[in-house]
C-alpha positions in Angstrom: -26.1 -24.5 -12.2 -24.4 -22.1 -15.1 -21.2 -20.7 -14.4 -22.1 -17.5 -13.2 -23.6 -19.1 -10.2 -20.9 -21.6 -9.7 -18.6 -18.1 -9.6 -20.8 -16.6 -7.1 -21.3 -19.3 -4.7 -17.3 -20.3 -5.2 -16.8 -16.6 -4.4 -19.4 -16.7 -1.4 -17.6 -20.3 -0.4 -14.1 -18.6 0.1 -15.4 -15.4 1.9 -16.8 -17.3 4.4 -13.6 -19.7 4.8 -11.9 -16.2 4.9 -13.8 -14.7 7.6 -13.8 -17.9 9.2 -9.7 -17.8 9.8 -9.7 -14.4 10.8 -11.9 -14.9 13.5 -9.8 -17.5 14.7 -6.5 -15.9 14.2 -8.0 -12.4 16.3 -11.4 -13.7 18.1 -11.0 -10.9 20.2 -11.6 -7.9 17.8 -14.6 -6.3 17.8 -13.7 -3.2 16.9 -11.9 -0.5 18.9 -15.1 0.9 21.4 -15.6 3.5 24.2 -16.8 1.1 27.3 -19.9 2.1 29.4 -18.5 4.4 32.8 -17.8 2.0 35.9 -21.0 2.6 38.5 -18.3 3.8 41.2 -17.0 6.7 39.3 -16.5 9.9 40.9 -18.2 13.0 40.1 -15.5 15.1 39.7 -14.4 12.5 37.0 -17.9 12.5 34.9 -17.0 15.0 32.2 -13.5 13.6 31.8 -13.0 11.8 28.6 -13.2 7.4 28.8 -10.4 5.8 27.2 -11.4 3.5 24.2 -10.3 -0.2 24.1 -8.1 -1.9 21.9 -10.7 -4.3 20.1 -9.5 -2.8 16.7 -6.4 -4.8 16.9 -5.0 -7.0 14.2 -2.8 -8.8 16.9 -0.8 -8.3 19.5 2.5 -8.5 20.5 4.5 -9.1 23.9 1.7 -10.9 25.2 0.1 -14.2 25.0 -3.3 -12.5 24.9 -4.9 -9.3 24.1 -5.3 -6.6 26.9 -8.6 -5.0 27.4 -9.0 -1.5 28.7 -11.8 -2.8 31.2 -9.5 -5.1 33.0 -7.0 -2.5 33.5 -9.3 -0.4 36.2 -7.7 -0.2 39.1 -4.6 0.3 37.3 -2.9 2.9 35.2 -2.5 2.8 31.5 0.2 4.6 29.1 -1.5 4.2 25.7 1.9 5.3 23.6 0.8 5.5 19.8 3.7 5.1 18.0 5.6 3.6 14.2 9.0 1.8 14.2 10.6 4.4 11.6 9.4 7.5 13.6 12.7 9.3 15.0 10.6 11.0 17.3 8.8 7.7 18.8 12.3 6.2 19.1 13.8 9.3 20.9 11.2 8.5 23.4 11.4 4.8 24.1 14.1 5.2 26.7 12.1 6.9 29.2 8.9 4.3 28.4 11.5 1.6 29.2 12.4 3.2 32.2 9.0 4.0 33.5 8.1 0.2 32.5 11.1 -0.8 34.6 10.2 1.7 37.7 6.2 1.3 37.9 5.4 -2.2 36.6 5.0 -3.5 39.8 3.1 -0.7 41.4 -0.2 -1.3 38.7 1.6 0.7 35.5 0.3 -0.6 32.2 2.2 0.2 29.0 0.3 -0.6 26.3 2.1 0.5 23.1 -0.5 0.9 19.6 1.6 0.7 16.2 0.2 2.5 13.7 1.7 2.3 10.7 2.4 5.1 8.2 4.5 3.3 5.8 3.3 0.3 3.9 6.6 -1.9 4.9 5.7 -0.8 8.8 2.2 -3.2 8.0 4.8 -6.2 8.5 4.1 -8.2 11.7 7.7 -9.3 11.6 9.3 -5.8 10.8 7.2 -4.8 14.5 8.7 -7.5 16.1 12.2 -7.0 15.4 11.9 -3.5 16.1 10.6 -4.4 19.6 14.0 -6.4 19.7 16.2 -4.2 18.3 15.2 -1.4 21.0 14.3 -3.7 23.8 10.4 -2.8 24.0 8.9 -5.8 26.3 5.7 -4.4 27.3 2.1 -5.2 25.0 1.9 -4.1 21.8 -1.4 -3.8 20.0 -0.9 -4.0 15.5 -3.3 -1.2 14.5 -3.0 -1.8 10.8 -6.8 -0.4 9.9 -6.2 2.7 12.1 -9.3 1.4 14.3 -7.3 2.0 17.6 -5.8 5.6 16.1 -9.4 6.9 14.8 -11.2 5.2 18.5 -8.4 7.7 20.3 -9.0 10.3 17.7 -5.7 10.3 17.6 -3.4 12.4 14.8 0.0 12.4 16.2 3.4 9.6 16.4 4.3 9.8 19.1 1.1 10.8 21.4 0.8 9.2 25.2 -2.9 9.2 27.0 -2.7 8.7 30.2 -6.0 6.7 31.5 -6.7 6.0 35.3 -7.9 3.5 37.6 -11.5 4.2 36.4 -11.0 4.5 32.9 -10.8 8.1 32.4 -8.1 9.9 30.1 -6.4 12.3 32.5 -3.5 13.4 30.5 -2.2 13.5 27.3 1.3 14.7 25.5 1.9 14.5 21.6 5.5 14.5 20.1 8.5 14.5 22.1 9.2 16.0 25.3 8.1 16.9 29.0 9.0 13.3 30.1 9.4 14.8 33.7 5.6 16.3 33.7 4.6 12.8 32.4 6.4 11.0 34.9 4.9 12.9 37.8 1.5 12.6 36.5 2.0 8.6 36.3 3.1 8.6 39.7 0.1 10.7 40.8 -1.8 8.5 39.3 -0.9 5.6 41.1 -1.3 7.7 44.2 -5.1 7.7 43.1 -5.5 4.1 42.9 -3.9 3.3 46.4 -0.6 2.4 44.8 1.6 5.0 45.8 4.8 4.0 44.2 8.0 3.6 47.1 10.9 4.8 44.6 12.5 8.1 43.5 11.4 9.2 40.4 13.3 8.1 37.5 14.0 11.2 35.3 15.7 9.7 32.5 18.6 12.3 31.5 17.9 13.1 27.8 16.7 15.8 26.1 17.5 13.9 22.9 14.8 14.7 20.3 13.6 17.7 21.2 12.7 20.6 18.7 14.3 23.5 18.2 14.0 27.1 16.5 15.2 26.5 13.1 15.7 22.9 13.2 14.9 21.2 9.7 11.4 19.8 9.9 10.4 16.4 8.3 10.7 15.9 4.4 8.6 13.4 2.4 10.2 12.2 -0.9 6.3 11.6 -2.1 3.3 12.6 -0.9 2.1 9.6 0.5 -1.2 8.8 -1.5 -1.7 12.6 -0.8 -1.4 12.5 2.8 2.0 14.6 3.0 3.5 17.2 0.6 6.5 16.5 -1.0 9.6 18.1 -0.6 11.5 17.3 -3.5 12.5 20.5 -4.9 14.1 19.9 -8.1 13.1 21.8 -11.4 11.9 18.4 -12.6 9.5 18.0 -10.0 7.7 15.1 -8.7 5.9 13.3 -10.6 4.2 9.8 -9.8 3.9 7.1 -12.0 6.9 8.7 -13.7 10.7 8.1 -14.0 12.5 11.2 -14.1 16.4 11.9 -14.9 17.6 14.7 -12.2 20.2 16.8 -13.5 22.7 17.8 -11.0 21.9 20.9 -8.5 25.2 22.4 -7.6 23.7 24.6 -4.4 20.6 23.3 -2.5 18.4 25.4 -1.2 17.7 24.5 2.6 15.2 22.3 4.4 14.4 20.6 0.6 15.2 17.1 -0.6 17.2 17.2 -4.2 17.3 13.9 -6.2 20.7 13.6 -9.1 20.3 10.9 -11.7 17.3 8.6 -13.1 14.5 7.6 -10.2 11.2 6.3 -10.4 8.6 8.1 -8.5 5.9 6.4 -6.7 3.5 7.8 -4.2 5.2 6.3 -1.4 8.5 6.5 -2.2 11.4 7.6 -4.7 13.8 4.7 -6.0 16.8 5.0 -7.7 16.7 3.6 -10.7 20.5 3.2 -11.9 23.6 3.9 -11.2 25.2 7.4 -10.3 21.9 8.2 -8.5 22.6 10.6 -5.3 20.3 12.7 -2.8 21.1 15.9 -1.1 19.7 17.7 1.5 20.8 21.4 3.3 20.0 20.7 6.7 20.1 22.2 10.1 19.8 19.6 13.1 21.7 17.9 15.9 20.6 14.1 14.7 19.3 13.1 11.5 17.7 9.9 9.5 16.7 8.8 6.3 13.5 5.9 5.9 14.8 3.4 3.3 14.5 0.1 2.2 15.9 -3.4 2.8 19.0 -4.2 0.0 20.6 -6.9 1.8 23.4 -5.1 3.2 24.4 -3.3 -0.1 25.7 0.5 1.2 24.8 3.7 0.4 28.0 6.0 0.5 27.7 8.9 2.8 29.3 12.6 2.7 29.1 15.6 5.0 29.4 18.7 3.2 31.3 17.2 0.0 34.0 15.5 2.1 33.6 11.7 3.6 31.6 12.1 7.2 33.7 12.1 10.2 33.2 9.4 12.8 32.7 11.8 15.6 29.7 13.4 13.3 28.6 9.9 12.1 25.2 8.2 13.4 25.1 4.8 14.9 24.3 3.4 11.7 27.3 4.4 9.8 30.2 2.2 9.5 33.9 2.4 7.7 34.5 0.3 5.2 38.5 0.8 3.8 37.9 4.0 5.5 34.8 5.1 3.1 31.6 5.8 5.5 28.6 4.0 4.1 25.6 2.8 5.8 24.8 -0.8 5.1 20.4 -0.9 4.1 19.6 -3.9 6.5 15.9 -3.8 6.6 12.7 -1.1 5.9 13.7 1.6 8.7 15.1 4.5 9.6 18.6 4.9 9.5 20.2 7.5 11.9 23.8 9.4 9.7 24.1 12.0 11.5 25.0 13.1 15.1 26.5 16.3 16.1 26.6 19.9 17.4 23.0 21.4 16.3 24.5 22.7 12.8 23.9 23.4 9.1 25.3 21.0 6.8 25.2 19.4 3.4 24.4 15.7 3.7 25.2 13.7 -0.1 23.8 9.8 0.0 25.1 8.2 -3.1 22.1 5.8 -4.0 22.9 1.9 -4.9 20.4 1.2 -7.5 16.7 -0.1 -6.2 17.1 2.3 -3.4 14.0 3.3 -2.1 13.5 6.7 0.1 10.2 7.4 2.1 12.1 10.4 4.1 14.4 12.4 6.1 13.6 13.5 10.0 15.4 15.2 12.5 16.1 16.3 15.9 18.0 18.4 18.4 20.1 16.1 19.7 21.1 12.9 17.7 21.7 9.0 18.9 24.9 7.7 19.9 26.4 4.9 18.8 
């Protein structure tokens, strides 16, 4: 046998080890699939969309199994589709907590799907401590290839479909918002299947996250492989593949990111790339994040129009430190600095070198410590 051969079959050799572990680390995925209608469907049902199943999953969390959306009839399923550094997905988890809390027992299925739009967010581990860190204990689907997402034709974190005892999508809501109309419709739900539920609705009391007229919409510091456009907005520009040496910008315009000192561009991110490096951004919101990376701890420095941030205006995440605010970069997430009357202000980061930021989001109403 020459050695071209002995490549190939070698090469052939390990595929087929390859394949062979992944179908025993995820035997169940077959690919995320519309089931056929169940025969006892009623007609007023017929044209109503079928939920797809979850076969697209990489693995799941929160359960010692997977969770098919044929065993659910009978029951009702909240499909939340959703990524650990969304601000909007985490504005809602207190209401899926609650509603996981109030309707478990009368045939409620939460089933969340994480979809990942940041490469770091691909991380089985980064998933679970998020589920820890904000107390999610219901089934978690891994949709790393997007099977789940494209089977749900889905475009939106966060988006809820509502699916009922025979399968059938009966309501959806994308982004934030109208918890109450999504409560009522999960309760009606579960009416439907005979499993009226005994309890007062739950109404979770927060309109934290909502949007409002002239609130700073998201900003991407790259475009994402050329999914998003970037909002950098310095005369340098963005450039990818390139390191580029900001020069300082004395009066941001509003609602645009604006980079000081040397930082590498990348198409997923921006890093600082020495020292003196510092990000602004003119913003308008009640709560506000940043998506950055993991530096063991090391701070970024934090200023509210060019003064140190007070605590009463602080996020959860910022701490004092010899009375300096800073905000120690723990893991890949989101980072909440700001939280406060629904103002405009000027937010400074001062960058430790190797900083990396994906981007800023905001909100109506910010978290709490």
């Amino acid at each position: 046998m020459d050695t071209t051969k002995r490549r190939i079959g070698l090469g052939l050799a390990l595929l087929a080890i390859t394949g062979a572990i992944v179908a025993l680390e995820a035997p169940w995925r077959t690919g995320s699939q519309v089931p056929e209608e169940p025969d006892d469907l009623p007609e007023h049902l017929e044209d109503e969309p079928t939920a797809a199943g979850f076969g697209g999953a990489v693995t799941w969390l929160n359960t010692n199994g997977s969770i098919e959306i044929t065993e659910q009839r009978g029951e009702v399923v909240l499909v939340d589709f959703w990524t650990y550094s969304c601000i909007n997905c985490i504005n809602t988890f207190p209401h899926l907590r609650a509603w996981h809390d109030a309707y478990a027992d009368d045939g409620l299925v939460i089933v969340g799907v994480h979809t990942p739009e940041f490469r770091f967010e691909r991380d089985v581990d980064n998933v679970r401590g998020a589920l820890e860190r904000y107390n999610l204990t219901y089934p978690v689907a891994i949709d790393n290839d997007y099977e789940i997402w494209d089977a749900y034709n889905n475009r939106y974190w966060p988006a809820k479909y509502l699916v009922d005892e025979h399968g059938k999508i009966r309501h959806t809501h994308f982004g934030e918002g109208a918890y109450d109309e999504t409560e009522d419709r999960i309760r009606t739900l579960l009416e439907e299947a005979g499993r009226a539920p005994d309890n007062d609705p739950t109404y979770v009391n927060s309109t934290r996250g909502g949007v409002r007229s002239g609130q700073t919409p998201e900003l991407f510091a790259s475009h994402l492989d050329g999914s998003k456009q970037p909002a950098i907005a310095n005369e340098e520009g963005y450039e990818p593949g390139e390191t580029i040496t900001y020069a300082p910008v004395e009066d941001p315009q509003a609602n645009r990111i604006f980079l000081e000192g040397t930082w590498n561009n990348t198409h997923e991110y921006v890093e600082a790339a020495g020292p003196n490096a510092t990000v602004k951004v003119n913003f308008q919101a009640g709560g506000a994040n940043f998506v950055a990376n993991d530096l063991d701890g090391t701070c970024a420095r934090i200023h509210l129009d060019g003064a140190p941030i007070e605590e009463s205006l602080a996020g959860p995440d910022v701490v004092y430190r010899g009375g300096e605010p800073c905000i120690p970069l723990d893991d890949d997430r989101a980072y909440d600095f700001y939280s406060g009357p629904f103002e405009r202000h000027l937010v400074t980061l001062e960058a430790p070198e190797g900083f990396q930021l994906y981007s800023f989001a905001f909100s109506e109403e910010g978290r709490t410590r």
